[in-house]
C-alpha positions, -999 to +999 in steps of 0.1 A: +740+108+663+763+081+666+746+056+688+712+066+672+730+048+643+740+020+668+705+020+681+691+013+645+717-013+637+709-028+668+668-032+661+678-040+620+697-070+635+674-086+663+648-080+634+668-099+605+674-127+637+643-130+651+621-126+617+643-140+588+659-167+613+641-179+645+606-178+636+603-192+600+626-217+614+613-232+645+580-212+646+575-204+683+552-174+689+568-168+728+600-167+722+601-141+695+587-116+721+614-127+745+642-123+718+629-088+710+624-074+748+657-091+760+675-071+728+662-040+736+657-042+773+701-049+776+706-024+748+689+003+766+706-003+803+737-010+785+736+025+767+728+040+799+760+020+815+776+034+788+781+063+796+796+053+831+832+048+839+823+013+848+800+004+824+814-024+803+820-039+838+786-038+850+773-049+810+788-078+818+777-088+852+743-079+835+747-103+806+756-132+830+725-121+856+702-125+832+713-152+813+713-174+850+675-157+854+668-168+821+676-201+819+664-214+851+631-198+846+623-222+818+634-252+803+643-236+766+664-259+736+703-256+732+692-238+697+668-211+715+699-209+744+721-198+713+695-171+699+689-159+731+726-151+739+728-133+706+702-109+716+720-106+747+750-100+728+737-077+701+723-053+724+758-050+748+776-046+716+752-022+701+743-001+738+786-001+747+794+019+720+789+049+713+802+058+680+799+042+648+826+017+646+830-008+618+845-039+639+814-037+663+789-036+632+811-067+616+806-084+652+770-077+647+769-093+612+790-125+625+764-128+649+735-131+623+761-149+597+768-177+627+731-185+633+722-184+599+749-209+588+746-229+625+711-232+628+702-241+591+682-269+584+697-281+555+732-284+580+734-323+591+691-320+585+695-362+587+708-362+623+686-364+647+681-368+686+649-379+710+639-396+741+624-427+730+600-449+760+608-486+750+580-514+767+609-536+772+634-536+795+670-540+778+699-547+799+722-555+768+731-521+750+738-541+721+706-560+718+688-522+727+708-504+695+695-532+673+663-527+684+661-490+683+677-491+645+648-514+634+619-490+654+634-458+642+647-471+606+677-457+614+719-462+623+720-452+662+748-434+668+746-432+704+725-445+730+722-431+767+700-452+789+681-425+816+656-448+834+659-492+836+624-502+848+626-538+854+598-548+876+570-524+848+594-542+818+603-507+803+636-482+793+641-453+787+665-435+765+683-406+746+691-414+717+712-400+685+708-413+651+711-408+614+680-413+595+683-436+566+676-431+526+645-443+533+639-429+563+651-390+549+633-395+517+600-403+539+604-375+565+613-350+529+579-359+517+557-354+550+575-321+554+567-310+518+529-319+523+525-297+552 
């Protein structure tokens, strides 16, 4: 009865973190089928392994397997990397145990609690970072920043150059910035009208 209980815990939470966080947040479709099969997939072997002298052992050496299959399989973003590893986590923690046990359900909750608080929009929602194709080449970093400030409207807070093509006249480069009052008030108002 007791990991029944676990079991539901277990689908409440991928369902709070894939449905109240993930997909009204960043809206993509694929990834809320991976979230939920991943969850459920390592919650079932793990209550199998469970009951196995070397189960938290072999839950483990699971968790890492799959997160290496995972993440070479596709190229996901650092935020879909952390709700993916707390799918992975909710179902070890929720498949290991077999009784009801309040720290585990409170490790559950600071799951959910982390992404919700970490993954908010309204958390540093003027930072921002892109790979930005210039149709100059810029040796000077000083003469690129001021030139990516005035493009993007924005203070540059860091500026990694990935590609210098002098003989096509063109660079290319990461870059971190902090949009402006301007900038924010304009990006606000196209994200209302949508």
């Amino acid at each position: 009865m007791d990991q029944a209980i676990m079991i539901a815990l277990d689908l409440v939470a991928i369902s709070v973190m894939t449905f109240g966080l993930y997909f009204p947040r960043h809206r993509r479709r694929d990834l809320v089928v991976a979230y939920l099969v991943v969850n459920v997939g390592v919650l079932a072997v793990a209550a199998v392994l469970g009951t196995t002298a070397v189960g938290v052992g072999i839950g483990l050496g699971l968790f890492g397997v799959l997160s290496i299959i995972r993440l070479r399989s596709s190229e996901i973003a650092q935020h879909e990397v952390a709700y993916y590893f707390a799918a992975l986590a909710l179902g070890l923690i929720s498949g290991l145990t077999t009784t009801v046990n309040p720290l585990m359900i409170a490790l559950m909750a600071l799951l959910l609690v982390t992404l919700f608080i970490g993954d908010n929009p309204a958390l540093f929602r003027r930072y921002r970072q892109q790979t930005v194709v210039l149709d100059t080449a810029y040796t000077d970093e000083t003469a690129l920043r001021a030139a990516l400030e005035r493009m993007l409207g924005a203070r540059v807070h860091r500026v990694t150059v990935q590609h210098l093509d002098l003989i096509n006249d063109s660079t290319t480069v990461e870059v971190r910035y902090q949009v402006g009052e301007s900038a924010a008030a304009a990006h606000e108002v196209e994200r209302v009208q949508r």
